[in-house]
FISEFI-605740 format. One record per atom (N, C-alpha, C): residue in three letters; y, x, z. Coordinates in steps of 0.02 Angstrom, whole numbers, plus 50000, padded with zeros to 5 digits. Layout:
alaYXZ...
//
This chain:
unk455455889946374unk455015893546419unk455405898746458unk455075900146516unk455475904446575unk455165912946556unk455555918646563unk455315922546556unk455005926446631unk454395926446623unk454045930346684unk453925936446689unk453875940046628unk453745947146650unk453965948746588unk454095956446620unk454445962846541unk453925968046553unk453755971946505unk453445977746508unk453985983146485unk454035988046538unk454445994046519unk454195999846493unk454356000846452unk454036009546433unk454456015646446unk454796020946481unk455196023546450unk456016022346470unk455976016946518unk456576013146530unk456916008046469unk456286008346408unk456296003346363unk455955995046362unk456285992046357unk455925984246361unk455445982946306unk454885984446312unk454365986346253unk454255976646238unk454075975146283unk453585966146277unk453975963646318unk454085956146302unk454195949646363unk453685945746356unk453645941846421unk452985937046438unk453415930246446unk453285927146430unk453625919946431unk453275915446445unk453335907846490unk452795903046500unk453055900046539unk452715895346589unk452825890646630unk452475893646712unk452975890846748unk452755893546829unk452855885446876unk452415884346913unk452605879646957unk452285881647045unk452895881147098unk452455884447158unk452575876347185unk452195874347227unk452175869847263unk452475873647348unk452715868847406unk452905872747444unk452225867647501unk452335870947567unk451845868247587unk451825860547614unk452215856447611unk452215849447588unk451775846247534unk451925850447453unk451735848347425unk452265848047381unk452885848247394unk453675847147339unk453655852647293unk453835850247241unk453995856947196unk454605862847225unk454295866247235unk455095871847271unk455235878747205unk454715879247155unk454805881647104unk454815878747043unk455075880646986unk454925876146922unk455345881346864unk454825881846824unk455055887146781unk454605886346706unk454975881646668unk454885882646612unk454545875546600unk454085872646564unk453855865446559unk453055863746603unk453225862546648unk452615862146688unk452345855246694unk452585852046655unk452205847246637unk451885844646572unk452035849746543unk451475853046489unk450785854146475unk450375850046429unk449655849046463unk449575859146413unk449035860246494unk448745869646469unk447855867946459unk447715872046434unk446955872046453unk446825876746491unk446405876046555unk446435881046611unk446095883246596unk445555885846564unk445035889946526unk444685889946615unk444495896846632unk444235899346707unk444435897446762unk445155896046761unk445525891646819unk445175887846858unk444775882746803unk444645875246815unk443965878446848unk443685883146860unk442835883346898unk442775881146966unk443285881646997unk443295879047082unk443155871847068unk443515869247027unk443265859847002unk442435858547008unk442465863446926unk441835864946910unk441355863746962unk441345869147004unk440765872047070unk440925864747096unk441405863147118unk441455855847155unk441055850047139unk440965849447070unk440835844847049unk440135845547051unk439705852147048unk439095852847058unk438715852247128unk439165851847184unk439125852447230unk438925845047265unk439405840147242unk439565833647251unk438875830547186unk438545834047142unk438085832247109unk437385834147158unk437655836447205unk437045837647275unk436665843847263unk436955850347227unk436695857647193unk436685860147285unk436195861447283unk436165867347359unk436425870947362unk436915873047342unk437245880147347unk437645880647420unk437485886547415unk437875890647490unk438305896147489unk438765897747520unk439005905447537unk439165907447466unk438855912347452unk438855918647379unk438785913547345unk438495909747336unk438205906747277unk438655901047257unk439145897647299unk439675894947283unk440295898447270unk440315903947280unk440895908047240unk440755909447196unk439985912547172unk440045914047110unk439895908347051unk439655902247070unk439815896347015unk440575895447021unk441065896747056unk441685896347030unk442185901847027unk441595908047003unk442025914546994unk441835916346908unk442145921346905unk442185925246840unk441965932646856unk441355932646871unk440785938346888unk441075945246832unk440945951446833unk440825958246830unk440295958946788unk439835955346812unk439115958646790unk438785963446819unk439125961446891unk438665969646944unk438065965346946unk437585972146965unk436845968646996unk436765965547051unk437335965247095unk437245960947135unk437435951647113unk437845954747069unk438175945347049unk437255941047004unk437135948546958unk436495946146924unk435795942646971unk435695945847020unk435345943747078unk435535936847096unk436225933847115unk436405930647140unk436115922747085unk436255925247025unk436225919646962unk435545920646964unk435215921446957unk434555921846971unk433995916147025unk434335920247066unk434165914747125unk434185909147117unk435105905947103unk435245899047073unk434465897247029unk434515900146967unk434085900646930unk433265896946951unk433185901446997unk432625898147008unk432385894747063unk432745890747100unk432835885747145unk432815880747091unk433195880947024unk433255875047001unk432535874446958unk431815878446938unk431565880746920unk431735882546851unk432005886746832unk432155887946759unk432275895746771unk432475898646694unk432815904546681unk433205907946650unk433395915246621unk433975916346580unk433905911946523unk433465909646499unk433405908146411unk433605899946428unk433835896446507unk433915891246500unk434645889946509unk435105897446508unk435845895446516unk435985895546429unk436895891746458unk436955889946394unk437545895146373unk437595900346406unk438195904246399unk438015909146352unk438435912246316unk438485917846291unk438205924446327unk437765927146265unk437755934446287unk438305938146315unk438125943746322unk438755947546352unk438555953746401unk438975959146393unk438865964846404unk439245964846486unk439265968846553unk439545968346596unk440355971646598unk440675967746616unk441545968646605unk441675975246652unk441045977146714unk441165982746773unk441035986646733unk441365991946712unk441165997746669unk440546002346686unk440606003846755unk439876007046766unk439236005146760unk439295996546763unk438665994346769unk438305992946679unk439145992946664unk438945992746590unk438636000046565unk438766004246554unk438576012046523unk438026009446571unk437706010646637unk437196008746658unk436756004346627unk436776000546599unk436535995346572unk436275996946489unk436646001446468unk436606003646393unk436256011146414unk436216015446451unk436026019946466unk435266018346482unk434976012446493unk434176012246515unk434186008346467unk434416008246396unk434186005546337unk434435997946348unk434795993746376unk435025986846393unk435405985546342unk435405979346319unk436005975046268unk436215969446307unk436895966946268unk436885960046314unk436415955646333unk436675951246383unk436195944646413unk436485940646454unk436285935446448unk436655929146476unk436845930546567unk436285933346587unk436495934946669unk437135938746673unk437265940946628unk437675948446634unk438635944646605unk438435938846572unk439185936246544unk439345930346610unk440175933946606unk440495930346657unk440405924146685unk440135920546644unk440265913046668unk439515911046712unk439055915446690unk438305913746708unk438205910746786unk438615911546828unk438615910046902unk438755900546883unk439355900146843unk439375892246823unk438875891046817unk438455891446740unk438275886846712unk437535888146744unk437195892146796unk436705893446831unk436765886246901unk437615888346907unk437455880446957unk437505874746922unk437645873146879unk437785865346834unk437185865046813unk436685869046792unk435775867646813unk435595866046847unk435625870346899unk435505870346959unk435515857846991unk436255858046972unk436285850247004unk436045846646955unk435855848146886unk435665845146831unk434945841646871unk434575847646869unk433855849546911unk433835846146977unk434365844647012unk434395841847088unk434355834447071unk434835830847031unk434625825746997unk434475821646939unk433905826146932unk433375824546854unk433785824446806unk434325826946802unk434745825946723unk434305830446691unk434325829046613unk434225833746571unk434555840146582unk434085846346593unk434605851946570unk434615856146513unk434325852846444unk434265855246386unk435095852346360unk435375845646384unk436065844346373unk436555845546390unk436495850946459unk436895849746511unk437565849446494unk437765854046429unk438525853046401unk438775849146360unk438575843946372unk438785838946297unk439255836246365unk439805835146329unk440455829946337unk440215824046399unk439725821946360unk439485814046372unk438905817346425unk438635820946468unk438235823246487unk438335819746571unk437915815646610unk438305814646677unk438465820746714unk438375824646694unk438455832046747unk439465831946701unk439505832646667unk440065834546640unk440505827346643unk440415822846636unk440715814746657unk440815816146729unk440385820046777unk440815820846866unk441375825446853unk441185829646812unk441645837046809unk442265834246801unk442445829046741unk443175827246710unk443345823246791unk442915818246818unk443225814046878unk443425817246931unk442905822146947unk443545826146999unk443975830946958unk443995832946924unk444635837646891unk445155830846917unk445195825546869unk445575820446885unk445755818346943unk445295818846992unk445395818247052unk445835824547087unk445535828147073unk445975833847104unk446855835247091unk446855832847019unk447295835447010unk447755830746996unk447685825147019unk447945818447035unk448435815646954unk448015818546905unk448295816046823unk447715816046785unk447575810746715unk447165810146684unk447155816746649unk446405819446620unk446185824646576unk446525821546508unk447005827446478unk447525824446405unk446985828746349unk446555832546358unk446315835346286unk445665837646323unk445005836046266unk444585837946265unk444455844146235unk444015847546243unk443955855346202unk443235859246232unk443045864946217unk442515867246230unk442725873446240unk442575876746306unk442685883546340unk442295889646289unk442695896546301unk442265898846283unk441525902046300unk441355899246331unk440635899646376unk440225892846340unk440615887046300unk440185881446287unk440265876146315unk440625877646388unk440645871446418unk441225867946386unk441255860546423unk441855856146417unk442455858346453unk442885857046406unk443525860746439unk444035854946432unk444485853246497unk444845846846501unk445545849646524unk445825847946477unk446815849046469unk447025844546530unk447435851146567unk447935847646647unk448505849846621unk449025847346669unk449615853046650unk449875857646703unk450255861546718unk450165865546767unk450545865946825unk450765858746812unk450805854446896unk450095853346914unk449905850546890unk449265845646921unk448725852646937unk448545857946904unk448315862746922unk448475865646990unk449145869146995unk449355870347068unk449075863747112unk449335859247109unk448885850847154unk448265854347168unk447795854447124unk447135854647139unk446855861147185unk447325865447180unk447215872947241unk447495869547291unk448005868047290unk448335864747356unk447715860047397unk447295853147351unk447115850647385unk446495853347419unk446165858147364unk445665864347379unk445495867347468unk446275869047456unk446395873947522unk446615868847592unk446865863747581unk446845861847643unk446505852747641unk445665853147607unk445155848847618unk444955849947691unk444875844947696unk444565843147793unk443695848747791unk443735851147862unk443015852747856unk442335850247835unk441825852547833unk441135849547812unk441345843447758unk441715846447714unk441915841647617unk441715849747571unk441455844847524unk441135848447462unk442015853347462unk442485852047462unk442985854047413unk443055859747450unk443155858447535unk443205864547587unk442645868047593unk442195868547574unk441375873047544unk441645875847495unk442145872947450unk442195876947382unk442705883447403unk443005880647427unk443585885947462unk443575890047516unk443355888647548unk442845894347611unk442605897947562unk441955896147530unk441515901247501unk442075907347463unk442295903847414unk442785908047373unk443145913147419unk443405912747467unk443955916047515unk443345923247552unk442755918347579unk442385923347625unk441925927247578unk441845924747499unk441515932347461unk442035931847392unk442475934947417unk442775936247346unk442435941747308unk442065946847324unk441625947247273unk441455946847223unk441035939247241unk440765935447193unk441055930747151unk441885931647180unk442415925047113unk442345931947066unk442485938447079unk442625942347029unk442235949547025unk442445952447060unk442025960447069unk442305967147078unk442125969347062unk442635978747108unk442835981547048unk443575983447014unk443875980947047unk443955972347016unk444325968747034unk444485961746999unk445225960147041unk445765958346997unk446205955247028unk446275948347088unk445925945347060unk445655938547117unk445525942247185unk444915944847167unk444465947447227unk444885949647269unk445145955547214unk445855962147287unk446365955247311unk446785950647294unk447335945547303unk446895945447378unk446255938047371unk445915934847418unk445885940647466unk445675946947468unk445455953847504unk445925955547549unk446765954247512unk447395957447538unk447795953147570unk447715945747556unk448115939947573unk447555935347627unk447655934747699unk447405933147734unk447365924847699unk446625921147690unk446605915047673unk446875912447600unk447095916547580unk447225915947480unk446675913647464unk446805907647419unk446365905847372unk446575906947291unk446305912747253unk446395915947191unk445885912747113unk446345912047081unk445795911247029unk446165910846970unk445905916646911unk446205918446832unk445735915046782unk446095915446731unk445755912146677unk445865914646609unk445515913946569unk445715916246499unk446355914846461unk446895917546429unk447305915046400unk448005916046437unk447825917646501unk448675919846527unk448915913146595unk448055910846594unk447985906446667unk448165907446741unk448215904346775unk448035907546859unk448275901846903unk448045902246942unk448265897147027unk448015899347064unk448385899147133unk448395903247207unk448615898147254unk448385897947292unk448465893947355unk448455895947430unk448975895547470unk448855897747531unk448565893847556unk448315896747639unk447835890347670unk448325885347719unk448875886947700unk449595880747713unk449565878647687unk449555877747630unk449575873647580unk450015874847521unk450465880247509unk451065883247471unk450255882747396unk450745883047362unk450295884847289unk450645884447222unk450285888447189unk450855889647125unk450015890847064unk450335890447008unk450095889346932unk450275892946893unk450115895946817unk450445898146801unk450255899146726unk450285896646678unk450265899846602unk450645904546571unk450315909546537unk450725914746496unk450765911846446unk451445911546413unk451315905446329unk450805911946279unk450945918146275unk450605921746211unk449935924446251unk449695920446294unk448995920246322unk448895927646350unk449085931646348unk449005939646409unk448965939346461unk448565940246512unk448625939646575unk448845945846610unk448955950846580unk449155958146625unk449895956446669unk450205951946667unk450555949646718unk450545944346765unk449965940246759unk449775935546778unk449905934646858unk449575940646896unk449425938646983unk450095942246994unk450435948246966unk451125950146999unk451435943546988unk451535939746941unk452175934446938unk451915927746982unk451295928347000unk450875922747069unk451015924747126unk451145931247161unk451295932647206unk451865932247218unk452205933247153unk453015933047166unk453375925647178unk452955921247175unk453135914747173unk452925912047232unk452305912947256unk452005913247327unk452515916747370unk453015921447365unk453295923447397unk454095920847413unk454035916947346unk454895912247350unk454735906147380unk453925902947402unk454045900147441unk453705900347517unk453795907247529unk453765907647609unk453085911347606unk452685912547577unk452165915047614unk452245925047588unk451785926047660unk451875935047672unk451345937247617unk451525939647565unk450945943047504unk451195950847545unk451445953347586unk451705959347584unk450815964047596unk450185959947628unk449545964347614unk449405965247522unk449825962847484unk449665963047404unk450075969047392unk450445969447413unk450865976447389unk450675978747317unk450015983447325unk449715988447287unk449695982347209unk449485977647228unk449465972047160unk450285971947125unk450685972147169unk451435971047127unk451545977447081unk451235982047099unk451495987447046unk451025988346992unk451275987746931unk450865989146864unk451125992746811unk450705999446826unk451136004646795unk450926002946714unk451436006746694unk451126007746625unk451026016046601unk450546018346565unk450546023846556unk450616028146470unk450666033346473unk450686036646436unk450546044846426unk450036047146382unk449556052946378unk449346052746458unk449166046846505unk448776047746558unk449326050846618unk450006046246592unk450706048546654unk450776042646648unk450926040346711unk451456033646723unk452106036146690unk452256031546641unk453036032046599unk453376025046605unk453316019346643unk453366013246661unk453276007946687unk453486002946696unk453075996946720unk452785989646702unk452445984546738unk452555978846706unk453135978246776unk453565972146755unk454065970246803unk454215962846791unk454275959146860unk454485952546858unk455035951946791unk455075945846736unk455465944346706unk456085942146740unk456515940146688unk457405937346732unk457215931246766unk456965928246734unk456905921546783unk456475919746819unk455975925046840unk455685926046910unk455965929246964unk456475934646937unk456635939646979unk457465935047017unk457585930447008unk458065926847039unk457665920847065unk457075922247101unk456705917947144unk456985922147207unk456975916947259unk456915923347347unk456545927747367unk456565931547399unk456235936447432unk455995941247379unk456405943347356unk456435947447287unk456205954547340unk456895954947405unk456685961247448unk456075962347487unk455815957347493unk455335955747551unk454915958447560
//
């Protein structure tokens, strides 16, 4: 494995991050390769742009907001809750018909807000609820059961694996179950970068270029204030951003450049600096990310350090740039 990031404390090398990196350049050629990228990962959150796709192409009405946030990883602001809602009841159903986990809101204010007028968790409020509100949602569009909607064998989840497959132009190598419940299908993190790539430059009026518009014009709703995704898409004219549990991520320009990325000991606190940095060895301007490359580290509430590209990122190009 390639090392991607160090954490400094002190001018001490406290942690290394180790894993696999692959950038695609805008052809499509590998112009990066760092560590075993053909390694099947489980994209945990990665994979929701599929996801939303696949609900989409299951004929789910979704529009605008409401297609970013079936393939975002929501906050739990009241605006994202509103949004799942809606889904919600277009498809006619409600909270007690998702299949996600409770869950408290990850936005800190909205959380103490939330516990402050006497609130506990609830399914609107856990990250994934924008998914599995649209995978109802197309359940409901065509008469599938949505008391099953997550079984393996479910036709809503049988489209999900065919375009993953499709997208990512390699068969699904491991079955598994997300932590939200859903089905979760092993790529490796070639074929991941593929699938942003093909994401970002789908022909107009296609489910896939709906998935990627939406995502780009409310980042928002992939994540929330603050959210790393959100600020990337916010700062990088046409970035397509998306993290995942475990030390996931893929980014895509709307050239087509794109890169992947697993942390092997699953941390993501270096995740989007070592995506940008790779986005940047092959040609594209992250220089609106700036503020994202620096990650201090602190101590008694002083910056005493940083996170910093590992050795074998930091001998990618445009190290100065």
């Amino acid at each position: 494995m390639a090392e991607l990031a160090v954490v400094r404390r002190g001018g001490f090398v406290e942690s290394r991050h180790t894993g696999h990196v692959v950038a695609l350049n805008r052809d499509g050629a590998n112009a990066v390769v760092l560590g075993s990228v053909d390694e099947v990962i489980l994209p945990r959150s990665t994979l929701k742009p599929l996801q939303a796709l696949a609900c989409l192409r299951a004929g789910a009405p979704l529009v605008g907001e409401e297609i970013a946030i079936a393939a975002g990883s929501h906050t739990g602001e009241d605006r994202h809750v509103d949004v799942v809602r809606r889904v919600l009841s277009r498809a006619g159903l409600g909270e007690s018909d998702l299949g996600s986990p409770v869950d408290l809101p990850e936005h800190e204010p909205t959380r103490q807000a939330v516990l402050a007028r006497g609130g506990g968790p609830d399914r609107l409020r856990m990250n994934c609820s924008g998914k599995h509100a649209a995978m109802l949602l197309a359940c409901a569009t065509q008469g599938w059961d949505t008391a099953g909607y997550l079984d393996p064998g479910h036709p809503l989840q049988l489209l999900v694996r065919e375009v993953v497959e499709e997208m990512t132009g390699e068969p699904v190598r491991h079955v598994t179950v997300d932590g939200c419940g859903a089905p979760l299908f092993g790529v490796t993190v070639r074929g991941l970068a593929a699938s942003f790539r093909t994401l970002v430059l789908a022909d107009k009026d296609t489910e896939a270029s709906a998935v990627s518009s939406a995502m780009r014009a409310h980042p928002f709703f992939v994540g929330g204030t603050p959210h790393p995704n959100s600020d990337a898409m916010r700062m990088v004219p046409g970035l397509l951003a998306k993290g995942g549990a475990e030390g996931v991520i893929a980014m895509a320009a709307p050239t087509g450049e794109a890169v992947a990325i697993k942390v092997a000991d699953g941390n993501p606190r270096a995740t989007t600096l070592v995506a940008l940095a790779a986005l940047r060895a092959v040609g594209v301007d992250i220089s609106g990310a700036t503020p994202l490359m620096d990650q201090p580290v602190f101590g008694g509430g002083v910056r005493v350090g940083e996170i910093d590209l590992g050795a074998d990122v930091l001998g990618l190009p445009g190290r100065a740039a």
